[in-house]
N, C-alpha and C positions, 0 to 999 in steps of 0.2 A: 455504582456507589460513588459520591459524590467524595471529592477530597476538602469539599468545602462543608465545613457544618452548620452553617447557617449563610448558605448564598444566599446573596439578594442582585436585581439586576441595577444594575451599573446607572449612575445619573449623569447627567451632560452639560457641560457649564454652557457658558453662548458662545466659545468658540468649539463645541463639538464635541469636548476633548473628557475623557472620566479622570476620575482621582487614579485610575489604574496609568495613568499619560498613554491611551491610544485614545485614536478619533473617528469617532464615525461621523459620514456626513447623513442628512435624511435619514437621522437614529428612529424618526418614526417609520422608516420601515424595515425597521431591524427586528428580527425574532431571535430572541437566544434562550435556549433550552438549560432547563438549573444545571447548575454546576459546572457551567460551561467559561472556561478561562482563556482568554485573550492575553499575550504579550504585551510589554510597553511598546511603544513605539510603533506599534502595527495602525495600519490606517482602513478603513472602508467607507465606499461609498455604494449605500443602501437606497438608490434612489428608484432602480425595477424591485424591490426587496431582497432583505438577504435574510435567509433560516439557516441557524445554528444549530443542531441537537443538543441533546443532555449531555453534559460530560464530556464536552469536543475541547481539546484541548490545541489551542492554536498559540507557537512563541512569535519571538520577541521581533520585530519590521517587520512582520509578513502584510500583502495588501491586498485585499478583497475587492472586487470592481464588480457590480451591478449594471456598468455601462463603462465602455472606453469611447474616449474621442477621436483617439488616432486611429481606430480601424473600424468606429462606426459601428461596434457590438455593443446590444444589451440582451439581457435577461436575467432572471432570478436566478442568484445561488443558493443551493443546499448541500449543505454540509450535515452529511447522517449524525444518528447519536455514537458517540465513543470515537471519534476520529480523532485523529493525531496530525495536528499540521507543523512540520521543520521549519526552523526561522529563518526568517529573508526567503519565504515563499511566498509568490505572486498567483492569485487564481482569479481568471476572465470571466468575464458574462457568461451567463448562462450552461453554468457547470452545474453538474449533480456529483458532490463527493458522498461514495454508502458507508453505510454504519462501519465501523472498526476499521475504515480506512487509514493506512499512515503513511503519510506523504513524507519524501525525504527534505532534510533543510536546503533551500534555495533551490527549490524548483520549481518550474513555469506548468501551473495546471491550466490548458486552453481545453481539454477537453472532460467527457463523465470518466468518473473513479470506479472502478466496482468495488464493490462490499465486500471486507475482511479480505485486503491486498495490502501490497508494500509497491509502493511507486514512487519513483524519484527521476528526475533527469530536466534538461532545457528540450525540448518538451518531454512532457511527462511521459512516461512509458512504465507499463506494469512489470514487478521484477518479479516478486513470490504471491502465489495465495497461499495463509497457512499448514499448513504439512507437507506441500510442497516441495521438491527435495532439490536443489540447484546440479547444477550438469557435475562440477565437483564431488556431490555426494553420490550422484546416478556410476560414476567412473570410478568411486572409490567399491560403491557395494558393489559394480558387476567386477572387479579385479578381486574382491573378495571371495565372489562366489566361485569364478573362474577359480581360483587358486582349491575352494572347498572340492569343488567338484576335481578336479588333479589329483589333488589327495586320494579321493575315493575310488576312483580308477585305479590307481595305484595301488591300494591297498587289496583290490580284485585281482591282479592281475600276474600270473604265475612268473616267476621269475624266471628271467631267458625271451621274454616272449618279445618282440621286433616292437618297437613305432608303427610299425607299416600295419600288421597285425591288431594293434591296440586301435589304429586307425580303425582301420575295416570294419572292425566289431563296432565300435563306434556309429558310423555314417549305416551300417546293419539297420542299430535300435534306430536310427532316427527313421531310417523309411520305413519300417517297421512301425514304428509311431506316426506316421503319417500315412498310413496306411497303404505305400506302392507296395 
């Protein structure tokens, strides 16, 4: 769903530039998908084409390159529907960003995005795909579980009865579960 209620696409004076103040160059091979928002100040040059999806939300300096000079890259960018691009972010030739990608602000995309990620960095590097749980939260549930399962043994376990003991029975169930 679009945050705009009556988008329409963007017109180009003759220096390149829209009433929004970014610029594209070669806007005739510019694709942007409705309700797709561009920051001020952001520049692209659409000269191999550039595709925007619907609803890609890109802020304020970032620069799109369809081709660079200093390293002698081109190809087509695409940018899926519902992306997220952070401001003062630069993305090179021949990048594919997927749908619900969100790129962090000021970072260098040289390569493809995968769909419904979180990436950020000088270069880009994947940090989360949605549900995904960071080493933080992987360390906090197994110190939880750790702590659940304590309890439980604990509350099995006759009182007077050794570490050593409670061991044993322990390292028991497990070959026992593993079937030696």
């Amino acid at each position: 769903m679009s945050r705009f209620k009556e988008w329409k696409r963007p017109e180009f004076d003759e220096q390149n530039r829209t009433k929004f103040n970014w610029v594209c160059q070669h806007h005739e091979n510019l694709f942007l998908g409705v309700g797709c928002d561009i920051g001020a100040f952001s520049y692209l040059n659409a000269k191999n084409g550039i595709s925007i999806g619907e609803n890609v939300e890109i802020g304020s300096h970032c620069s799109v390159y369809s081709i660079s000079t200093i390293d002698n890259k081109e190809g087509r960018v695409v940018i899926g529907k519902n992306a997220r691009i952070g401001t003062h972010s630069v993305i090179m030739p021949n990048v594919h960003i997927g749908e619900n990608a969100v790129i962090g602000a000021f970072s260098f995309v040289n390569k493809d995005v995968a769909p419904d990620t979180l990436s950020f960095g000088i270069p880009i590097r994947r940090i989360l795909k949605p549900g995904e749980k960071t080493d933080r939260e992987l360390r906090a549930e197994t110190a939880q579980t750790v702590r659940r399962l304590t309890d439980k043994i604990n509350a099995l376990v006759e009182p007077g009865w050794s570490k050593e003991s409670i061991g044993a029975m322990i390292r028991a169930q497990k070959e026992v579960e593993r079937g030696v």
